[in-house]
MIBA-36255 format. One record per atom (N, C-alpha, C): residue number from 1; residue in one letter; atom name; x, y, z. Coordinates in nm, 4 decimals. Each point is the difference from the previous one (the first is absolute). Layout:
<rs>
NUM	a	CA	X	Y	Z
...
</rs>
This chain:
<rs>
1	x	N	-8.8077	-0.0971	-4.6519
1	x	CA	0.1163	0.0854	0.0010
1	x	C	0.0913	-0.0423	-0.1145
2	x	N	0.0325	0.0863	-0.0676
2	x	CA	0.0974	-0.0350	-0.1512
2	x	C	0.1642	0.0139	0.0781
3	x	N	0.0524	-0.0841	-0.0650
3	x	CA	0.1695	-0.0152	0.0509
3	x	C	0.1269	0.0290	-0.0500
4	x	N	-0.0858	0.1188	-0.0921
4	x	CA	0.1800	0.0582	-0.0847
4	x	C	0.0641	0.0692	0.0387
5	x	N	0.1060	0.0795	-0.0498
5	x	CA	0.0525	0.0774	0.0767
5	x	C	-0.0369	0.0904	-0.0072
6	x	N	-0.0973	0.0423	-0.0932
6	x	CA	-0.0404	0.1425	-0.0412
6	x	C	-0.0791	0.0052	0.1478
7	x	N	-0.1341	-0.0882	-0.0065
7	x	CA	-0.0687	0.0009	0.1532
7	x	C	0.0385	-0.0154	0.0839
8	x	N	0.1061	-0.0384	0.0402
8	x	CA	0.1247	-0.0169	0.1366
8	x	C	-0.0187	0.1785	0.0362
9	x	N	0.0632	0.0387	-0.1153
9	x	CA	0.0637	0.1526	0.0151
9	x	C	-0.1829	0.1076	0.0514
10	x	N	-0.0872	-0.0552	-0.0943
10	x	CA	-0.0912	0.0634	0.0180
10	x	C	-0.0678	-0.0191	0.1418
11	x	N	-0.0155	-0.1264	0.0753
11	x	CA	-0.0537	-0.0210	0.1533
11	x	C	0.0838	0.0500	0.0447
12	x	N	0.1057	-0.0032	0.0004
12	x	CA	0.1468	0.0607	0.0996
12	x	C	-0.0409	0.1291	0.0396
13	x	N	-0.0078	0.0678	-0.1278
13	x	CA	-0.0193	0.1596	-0.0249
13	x	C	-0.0880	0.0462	0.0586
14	x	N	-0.1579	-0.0486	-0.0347
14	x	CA	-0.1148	0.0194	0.0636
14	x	C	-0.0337	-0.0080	0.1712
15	x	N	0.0943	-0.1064	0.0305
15	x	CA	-0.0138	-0.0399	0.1448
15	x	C	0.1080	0.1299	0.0646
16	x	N	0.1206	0.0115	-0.0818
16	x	CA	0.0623	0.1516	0.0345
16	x	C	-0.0928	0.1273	0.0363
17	x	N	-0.0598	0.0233	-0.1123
17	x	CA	-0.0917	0.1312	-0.0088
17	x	C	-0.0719	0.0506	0.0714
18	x	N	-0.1041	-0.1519	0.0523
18	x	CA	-0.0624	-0.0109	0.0946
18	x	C	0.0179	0.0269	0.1691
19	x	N	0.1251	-0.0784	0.0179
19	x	CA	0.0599	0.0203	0.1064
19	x	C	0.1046	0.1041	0.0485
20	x	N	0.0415	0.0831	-0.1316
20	x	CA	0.0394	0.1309	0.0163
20	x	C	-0.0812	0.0964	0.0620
21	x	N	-0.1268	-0.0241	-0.0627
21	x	CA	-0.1126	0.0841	0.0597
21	x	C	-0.0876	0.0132	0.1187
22	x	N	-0.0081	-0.1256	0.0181
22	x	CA	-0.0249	-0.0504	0.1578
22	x	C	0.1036	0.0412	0.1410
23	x	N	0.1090	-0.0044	-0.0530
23	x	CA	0.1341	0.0598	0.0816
23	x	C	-0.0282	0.1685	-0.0157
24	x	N	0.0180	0.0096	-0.1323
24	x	CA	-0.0261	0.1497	0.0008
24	x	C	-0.0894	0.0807	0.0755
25	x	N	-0.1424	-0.0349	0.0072
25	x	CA	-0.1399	-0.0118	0.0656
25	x	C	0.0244	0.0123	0.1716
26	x	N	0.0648	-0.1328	0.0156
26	x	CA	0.0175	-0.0101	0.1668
26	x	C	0.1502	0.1229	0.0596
27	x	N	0.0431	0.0561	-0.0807
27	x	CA	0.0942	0.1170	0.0609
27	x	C	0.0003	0.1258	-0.0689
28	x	N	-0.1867	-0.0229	-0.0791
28	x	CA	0.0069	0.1595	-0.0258
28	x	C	0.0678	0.0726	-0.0699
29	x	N	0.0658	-0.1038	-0.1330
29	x	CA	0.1099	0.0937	-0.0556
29	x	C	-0.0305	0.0720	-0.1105
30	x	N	-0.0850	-0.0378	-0.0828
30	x	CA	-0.0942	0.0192	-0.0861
30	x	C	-0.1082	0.1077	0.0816
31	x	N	0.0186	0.1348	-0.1081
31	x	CA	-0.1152	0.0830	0.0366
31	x	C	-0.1433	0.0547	-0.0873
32	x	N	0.0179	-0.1600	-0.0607
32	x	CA	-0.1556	0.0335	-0.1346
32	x	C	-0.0977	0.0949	0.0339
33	x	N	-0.0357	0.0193	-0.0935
33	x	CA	-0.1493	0.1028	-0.0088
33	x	C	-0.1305	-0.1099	0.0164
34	x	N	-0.0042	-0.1409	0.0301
34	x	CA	-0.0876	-0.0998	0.0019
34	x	C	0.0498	-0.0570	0.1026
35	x	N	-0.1610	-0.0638	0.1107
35	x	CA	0.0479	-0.0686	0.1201
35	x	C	-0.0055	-0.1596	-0.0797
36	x	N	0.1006	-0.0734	0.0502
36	x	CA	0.0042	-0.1128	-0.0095
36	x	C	0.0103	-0.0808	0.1205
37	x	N	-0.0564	-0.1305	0.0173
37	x	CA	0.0009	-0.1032	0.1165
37	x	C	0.1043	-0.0990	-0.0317
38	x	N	0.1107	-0.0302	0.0043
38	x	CA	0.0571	-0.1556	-0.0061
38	x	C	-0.0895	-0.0535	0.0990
39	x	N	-0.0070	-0.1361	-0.0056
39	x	CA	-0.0192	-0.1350	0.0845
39	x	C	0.0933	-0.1219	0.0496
40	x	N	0.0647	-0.0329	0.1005
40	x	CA	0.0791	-0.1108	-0.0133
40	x	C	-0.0933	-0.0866	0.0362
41	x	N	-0.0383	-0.1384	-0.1136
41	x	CA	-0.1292	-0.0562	0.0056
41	x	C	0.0468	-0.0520	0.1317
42	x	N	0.1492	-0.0580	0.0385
42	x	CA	0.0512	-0.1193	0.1271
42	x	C	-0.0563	0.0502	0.0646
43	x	N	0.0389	0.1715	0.0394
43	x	CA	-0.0859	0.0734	0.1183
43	x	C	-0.0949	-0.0175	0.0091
44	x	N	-0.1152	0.0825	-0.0880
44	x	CA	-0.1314	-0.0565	-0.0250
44	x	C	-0.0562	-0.1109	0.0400
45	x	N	0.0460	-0.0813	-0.0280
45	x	CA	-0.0231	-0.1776	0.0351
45	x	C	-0.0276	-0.0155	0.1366
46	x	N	0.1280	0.0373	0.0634
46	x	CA	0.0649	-0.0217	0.1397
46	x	C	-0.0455	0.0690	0.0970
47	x	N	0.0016	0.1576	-0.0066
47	x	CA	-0.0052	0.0895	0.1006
47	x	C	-0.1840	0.0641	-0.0163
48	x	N	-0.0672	-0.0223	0.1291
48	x	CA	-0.1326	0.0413	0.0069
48	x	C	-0.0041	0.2166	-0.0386
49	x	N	0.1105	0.0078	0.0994
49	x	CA	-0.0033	0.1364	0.0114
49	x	C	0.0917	0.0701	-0.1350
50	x	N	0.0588	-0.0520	-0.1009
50	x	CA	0.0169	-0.0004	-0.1315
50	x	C	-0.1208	0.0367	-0.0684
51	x	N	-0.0656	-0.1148	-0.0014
51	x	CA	-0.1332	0.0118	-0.0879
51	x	C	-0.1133	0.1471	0.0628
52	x	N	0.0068	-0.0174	0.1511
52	x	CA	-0.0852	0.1130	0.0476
52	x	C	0.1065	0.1522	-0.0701
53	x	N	0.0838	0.0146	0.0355
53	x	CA	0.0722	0.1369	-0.0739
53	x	C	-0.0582	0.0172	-0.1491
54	x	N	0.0333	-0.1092	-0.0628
54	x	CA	-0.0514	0.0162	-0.1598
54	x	C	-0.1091	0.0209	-0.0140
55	x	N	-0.0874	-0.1025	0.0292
55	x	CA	-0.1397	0.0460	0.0257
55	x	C	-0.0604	0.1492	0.0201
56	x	N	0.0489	0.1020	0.0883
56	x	CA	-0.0303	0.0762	0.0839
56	x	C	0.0697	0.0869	-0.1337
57	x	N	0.1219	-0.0292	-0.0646
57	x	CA	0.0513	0.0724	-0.0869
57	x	C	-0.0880	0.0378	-0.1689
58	x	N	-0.0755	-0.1369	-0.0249
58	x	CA	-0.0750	0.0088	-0.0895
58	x	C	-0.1167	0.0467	-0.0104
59	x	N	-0.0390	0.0251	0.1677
59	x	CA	-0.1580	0.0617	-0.0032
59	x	C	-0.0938	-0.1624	0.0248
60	x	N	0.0592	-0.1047	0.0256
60	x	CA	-0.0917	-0.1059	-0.0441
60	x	C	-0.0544	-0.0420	0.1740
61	x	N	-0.1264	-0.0698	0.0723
61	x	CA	0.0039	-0.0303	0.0460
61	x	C	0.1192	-0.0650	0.1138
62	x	N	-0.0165	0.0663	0.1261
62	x	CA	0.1694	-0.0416	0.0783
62	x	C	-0.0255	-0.1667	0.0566
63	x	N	0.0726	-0.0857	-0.0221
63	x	CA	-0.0604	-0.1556	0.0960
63	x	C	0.1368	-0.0356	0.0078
64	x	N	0.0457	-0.1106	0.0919
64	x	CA	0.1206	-0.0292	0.0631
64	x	C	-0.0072	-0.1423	-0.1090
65	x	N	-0.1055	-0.0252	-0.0132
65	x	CA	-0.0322	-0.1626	-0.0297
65	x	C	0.0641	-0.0447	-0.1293
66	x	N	0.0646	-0.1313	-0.0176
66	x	CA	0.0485	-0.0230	-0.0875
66	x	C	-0.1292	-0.0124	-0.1122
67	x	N	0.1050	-0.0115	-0.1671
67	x	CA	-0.1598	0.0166	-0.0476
67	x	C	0.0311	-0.1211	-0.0651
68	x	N	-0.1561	-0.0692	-0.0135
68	x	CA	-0.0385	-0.1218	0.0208
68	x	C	-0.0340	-0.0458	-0.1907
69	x	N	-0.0262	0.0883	-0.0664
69	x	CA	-0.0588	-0.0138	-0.0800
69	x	C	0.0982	-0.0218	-0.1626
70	x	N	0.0098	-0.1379	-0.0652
70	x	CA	0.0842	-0.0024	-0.1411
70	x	C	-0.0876	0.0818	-0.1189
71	x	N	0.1031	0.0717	-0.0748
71	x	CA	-0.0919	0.0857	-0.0990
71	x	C	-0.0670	-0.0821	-0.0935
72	x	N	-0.1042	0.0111	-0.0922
72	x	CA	-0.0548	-0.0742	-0.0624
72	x	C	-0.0073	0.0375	-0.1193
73	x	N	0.0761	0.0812	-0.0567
73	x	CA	0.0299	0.0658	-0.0886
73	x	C	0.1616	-0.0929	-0.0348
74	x	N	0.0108	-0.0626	-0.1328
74	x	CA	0.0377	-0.1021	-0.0446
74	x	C	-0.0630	-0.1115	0.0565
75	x	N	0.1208	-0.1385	0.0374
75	x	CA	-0.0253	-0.1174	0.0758
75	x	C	0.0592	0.0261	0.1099
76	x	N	-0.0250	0.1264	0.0947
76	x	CA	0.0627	0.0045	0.1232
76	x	C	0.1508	-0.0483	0.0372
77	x	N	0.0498	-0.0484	0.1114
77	x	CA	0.1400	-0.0064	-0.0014
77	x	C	0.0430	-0.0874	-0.0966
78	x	N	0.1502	0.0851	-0.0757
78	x	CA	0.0259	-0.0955	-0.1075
78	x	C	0.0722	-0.0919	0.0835
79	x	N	0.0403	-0.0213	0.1409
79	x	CA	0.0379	-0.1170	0.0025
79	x	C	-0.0659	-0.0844	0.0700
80	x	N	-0.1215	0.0237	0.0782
80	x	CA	-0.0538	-0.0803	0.0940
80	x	C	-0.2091	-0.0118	-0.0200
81	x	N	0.0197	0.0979	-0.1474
81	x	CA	-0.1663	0.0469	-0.0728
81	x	C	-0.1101	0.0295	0.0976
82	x	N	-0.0942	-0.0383	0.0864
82	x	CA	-0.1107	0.0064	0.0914
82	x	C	0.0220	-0.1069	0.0843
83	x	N	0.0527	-0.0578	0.0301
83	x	CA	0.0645	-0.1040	0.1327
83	x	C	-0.0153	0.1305	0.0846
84	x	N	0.0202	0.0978	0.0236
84	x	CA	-0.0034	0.0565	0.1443
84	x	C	-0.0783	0.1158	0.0259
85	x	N	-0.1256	-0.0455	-0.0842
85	x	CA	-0.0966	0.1111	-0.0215
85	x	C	-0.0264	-0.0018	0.1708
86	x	N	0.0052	0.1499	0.0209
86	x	CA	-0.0909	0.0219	0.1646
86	x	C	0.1062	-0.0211	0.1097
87	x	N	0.0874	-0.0552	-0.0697
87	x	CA	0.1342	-0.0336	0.0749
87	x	C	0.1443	0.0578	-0.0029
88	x	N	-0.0106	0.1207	-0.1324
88	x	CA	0.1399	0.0303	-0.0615
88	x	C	0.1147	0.0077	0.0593
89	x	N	-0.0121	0.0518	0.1640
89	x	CA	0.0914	0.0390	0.0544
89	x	C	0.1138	-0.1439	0.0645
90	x	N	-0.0854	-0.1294	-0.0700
90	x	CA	0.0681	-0.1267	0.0319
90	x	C	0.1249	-0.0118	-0.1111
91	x	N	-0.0363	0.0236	-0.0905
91	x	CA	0.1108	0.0200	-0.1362
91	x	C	0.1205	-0.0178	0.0858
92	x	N	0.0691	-0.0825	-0.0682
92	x	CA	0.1505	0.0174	0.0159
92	x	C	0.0381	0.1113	-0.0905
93	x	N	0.0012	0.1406	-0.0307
93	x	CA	0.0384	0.0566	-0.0642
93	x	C	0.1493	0.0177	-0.0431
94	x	N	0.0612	0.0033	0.1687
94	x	CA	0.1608	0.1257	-0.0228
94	x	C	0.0737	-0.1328	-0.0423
95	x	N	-0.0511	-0.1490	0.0306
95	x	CA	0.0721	-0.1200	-0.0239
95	x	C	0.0348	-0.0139	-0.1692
96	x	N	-0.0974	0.0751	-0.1000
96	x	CA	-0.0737	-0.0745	-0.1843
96	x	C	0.1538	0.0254	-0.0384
97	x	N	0.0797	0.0187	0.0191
97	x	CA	0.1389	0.0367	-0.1100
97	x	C	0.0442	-0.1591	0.0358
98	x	N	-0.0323	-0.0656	0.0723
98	x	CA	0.0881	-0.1054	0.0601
98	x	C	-0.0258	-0.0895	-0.1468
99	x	N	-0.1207	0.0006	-0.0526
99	x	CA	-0.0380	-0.0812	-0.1152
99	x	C	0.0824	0.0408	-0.1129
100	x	N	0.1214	0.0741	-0.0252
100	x	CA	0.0423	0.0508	-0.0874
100	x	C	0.1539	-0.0283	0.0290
101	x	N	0.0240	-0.0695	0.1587
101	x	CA	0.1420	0.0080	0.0346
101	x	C	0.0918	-0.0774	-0.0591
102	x	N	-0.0455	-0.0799	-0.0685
102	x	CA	0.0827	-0.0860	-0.0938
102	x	C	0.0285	0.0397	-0.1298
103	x	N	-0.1106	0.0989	-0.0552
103	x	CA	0.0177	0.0647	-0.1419
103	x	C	0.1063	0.0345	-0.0003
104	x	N	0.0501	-0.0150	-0.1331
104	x	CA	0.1775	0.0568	-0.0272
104	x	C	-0.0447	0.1387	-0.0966
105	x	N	-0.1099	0.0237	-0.0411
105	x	CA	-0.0333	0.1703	-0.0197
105	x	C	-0.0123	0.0428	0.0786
106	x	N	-0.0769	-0.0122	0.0670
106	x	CA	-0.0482	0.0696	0.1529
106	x	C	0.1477	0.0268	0.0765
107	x	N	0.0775	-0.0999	0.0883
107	x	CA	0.1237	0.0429	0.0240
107	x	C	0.0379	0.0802	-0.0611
108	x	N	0.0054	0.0032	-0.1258
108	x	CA	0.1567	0.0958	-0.0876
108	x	C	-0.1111	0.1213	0.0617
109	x	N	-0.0644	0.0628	-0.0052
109	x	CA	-0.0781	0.1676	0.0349
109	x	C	0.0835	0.0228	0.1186
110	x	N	0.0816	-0.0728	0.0951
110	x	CA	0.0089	-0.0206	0.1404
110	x	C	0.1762	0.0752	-0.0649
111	x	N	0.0411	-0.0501	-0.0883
111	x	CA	0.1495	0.0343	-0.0119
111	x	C	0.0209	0.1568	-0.0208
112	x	N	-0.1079	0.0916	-0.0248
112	x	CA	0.0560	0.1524	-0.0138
112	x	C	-0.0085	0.0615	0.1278
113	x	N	0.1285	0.0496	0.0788
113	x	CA	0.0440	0.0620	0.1423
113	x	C	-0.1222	0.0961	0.0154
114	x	N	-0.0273	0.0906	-0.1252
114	x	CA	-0.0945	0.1231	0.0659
114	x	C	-0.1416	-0.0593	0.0262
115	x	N	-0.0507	-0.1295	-0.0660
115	x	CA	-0.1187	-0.0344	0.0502
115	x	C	0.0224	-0.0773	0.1367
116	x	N	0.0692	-0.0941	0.0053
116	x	CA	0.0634	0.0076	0.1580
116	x	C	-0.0023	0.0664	0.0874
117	x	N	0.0684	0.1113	-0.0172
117	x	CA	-0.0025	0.1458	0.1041
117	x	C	-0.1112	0.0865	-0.0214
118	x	N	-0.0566	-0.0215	-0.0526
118	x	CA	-0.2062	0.0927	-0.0305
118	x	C	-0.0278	-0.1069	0.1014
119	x	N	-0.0223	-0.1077	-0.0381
119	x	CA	-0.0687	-0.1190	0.1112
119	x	C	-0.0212	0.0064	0.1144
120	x	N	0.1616	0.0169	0.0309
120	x	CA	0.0247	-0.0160	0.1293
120	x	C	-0.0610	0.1182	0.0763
121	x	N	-0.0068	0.1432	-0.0876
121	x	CA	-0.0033	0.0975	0.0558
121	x	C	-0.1622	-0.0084	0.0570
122	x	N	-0.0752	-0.0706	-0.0953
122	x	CA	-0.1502	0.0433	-0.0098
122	x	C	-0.0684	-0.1066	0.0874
123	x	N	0.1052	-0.1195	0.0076
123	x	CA	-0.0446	-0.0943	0.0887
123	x	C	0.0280	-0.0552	0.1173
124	x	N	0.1442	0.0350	0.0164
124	x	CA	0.0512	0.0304	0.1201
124	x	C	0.0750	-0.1740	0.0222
125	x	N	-0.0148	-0.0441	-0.0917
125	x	CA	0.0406	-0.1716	-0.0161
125	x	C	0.1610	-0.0100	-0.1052
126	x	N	0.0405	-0.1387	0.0112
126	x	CA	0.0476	0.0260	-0.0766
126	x	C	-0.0059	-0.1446	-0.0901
127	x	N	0.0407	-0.0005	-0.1069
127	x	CA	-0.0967	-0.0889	-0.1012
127	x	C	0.0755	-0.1144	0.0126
128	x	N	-0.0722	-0.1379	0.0425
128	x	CA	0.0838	-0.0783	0.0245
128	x	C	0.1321	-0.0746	-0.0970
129	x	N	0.0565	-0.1017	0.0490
129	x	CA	0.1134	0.0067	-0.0282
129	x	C	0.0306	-0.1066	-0.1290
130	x	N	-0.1340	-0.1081	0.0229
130	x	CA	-0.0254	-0.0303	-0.1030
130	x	C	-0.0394	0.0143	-0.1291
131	x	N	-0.0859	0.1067	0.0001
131	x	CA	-0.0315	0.0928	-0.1506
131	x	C	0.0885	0.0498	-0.0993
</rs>
């Protein structure tokens, strides 16, 4: 991750865009001519009957089951690589920002209110107090 301000402004933005659209998505406000899926991966992660909706939404095989399998396409998880091959659903996933909680780049992304309030909206959390 590069640490200027130019890229400050640019993750900020991107993580905006993104999460404009995901909000947008979940209340229908947007009436494109193209279907689109957001994902909230936390959901995903977390909720069996999450993954069965999506599933069922993509046409793909329906299973409740977490999925087990790290992609192998690169070196698999960039933070934990094939340690949990067959196992994925052990990942500490929603925990990986914690490795970043001391970064003083990482914090500053935390100081603009509207990514704050996207956050909160999309995650239902609110970002702790230390960041």
């Amino acid at each position: 991750m590069k640490r200027n301000d130019d890229d400050k402004f640019k993750y900020i933005s991107i993580f905006k865009d993104y999460a404009r659209e995901y909000i947008d998505s979940k209340m229908n406000i947007k009436s494109d001519s193209y279907d689109r899926i957001c994902v909230n991966y936390n959901q995903w992660f977390c909720e069996a009957s999450y993954r069965i909706k999506l599933s069922e939404k993509l046409g793909f095989k329906v299973t409740a089951d977490p999925y087990q399998k790290i992609s192998d396409r690169g070196q698999g998880s960039s933070f934990d690589s094939f340690e949990y091959e067959n196992k994925a659903s052990s990942m500490n996933v929603l925990e990986r920002w914690k490795v970043f909680k001391d970064d003083s780049f990482y914090k500053s992304l935390f100081e603009d209110r509207e990514l704050l309030e996207l956050s909160k909206m999309i995650f239902n959390i609110d970002i702790p107090k230390f960041i």
